[in-house]
N, C-alpha and C positions, 0 to 999 in steps of 0.2 A: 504494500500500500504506500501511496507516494501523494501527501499532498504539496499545494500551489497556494499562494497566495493570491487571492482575487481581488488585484488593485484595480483592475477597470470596473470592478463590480459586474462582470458579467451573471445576467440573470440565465438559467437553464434552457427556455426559450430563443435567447438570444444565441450561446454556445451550439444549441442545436443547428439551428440554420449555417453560420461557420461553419460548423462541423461536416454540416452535409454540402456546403458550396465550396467549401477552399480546403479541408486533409486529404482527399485522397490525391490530389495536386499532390500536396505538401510530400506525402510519405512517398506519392511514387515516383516524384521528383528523387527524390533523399535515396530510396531504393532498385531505382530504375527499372521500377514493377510496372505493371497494370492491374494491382490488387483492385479486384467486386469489394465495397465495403457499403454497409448497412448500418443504419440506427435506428434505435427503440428509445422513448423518449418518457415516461411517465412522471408526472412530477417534479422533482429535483432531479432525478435519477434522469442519466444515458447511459445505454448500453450499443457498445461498437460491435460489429460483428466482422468479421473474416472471412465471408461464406466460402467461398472456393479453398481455403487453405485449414480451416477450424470450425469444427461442428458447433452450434450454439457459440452463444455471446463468450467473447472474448476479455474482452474490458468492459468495466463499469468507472463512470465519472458522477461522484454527488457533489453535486452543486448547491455550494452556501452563499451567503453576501459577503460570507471571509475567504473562502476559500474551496479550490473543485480537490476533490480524494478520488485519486485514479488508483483502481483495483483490478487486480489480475482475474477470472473469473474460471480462467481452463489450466488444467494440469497436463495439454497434452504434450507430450515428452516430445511427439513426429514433426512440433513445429517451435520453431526460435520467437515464445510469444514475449522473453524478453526484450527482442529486437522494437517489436511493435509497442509495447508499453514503453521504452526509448524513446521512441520520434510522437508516440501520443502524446506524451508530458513534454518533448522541446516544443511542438505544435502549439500544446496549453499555457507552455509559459512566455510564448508568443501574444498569444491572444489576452493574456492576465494579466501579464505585465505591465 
């Protein structure tokens, strides 16, 4: 678990949109992928997903007016989902910052 300090005050709503218009740029810029990425939004809570590379949600972001808590959500060993939780938080501390 890896939290951010949320200096711009981003609210979950607002992260969400970001999230779904400018990371996977971001990561597959970084990784020189073309990763499918998905998001689930409920309340405070996002959840990223991986589909082509990790079954179900990958990461979880809760979203405070202090600060987003990025959470690892899969154990699977077949994929480097430290990599990904990596460029999610430099992404988040782009956007918090």
């Amino acid at each position: 678990m890896t939290t951010i300090k949320n200096v711009q005050s981003l609210s979950a709503e607002k992260l969400f949109d970001v999230l779904k218009t400018e990371f996977a740029a971001y990561i597959n810029n970084k990784l020189g992928s073309n990763l499918s990425i998905e998001y689930a939004h409920v309340y405070d809570e996002i959840n990223v997903s991986f589909t082509e590379v990790i079954e179900g949600p990958a990461l979880n972001i809760t979203v405070t007016g202090d600060e987003l808590t990025v959470t690892k959500m899969t154990t699977d060993a077949n994929y480097n989902t430290d990599m990904l939780e990596e460029n999610l938080i430099g992404f988040l501390e782009e956007q918090a910052g």
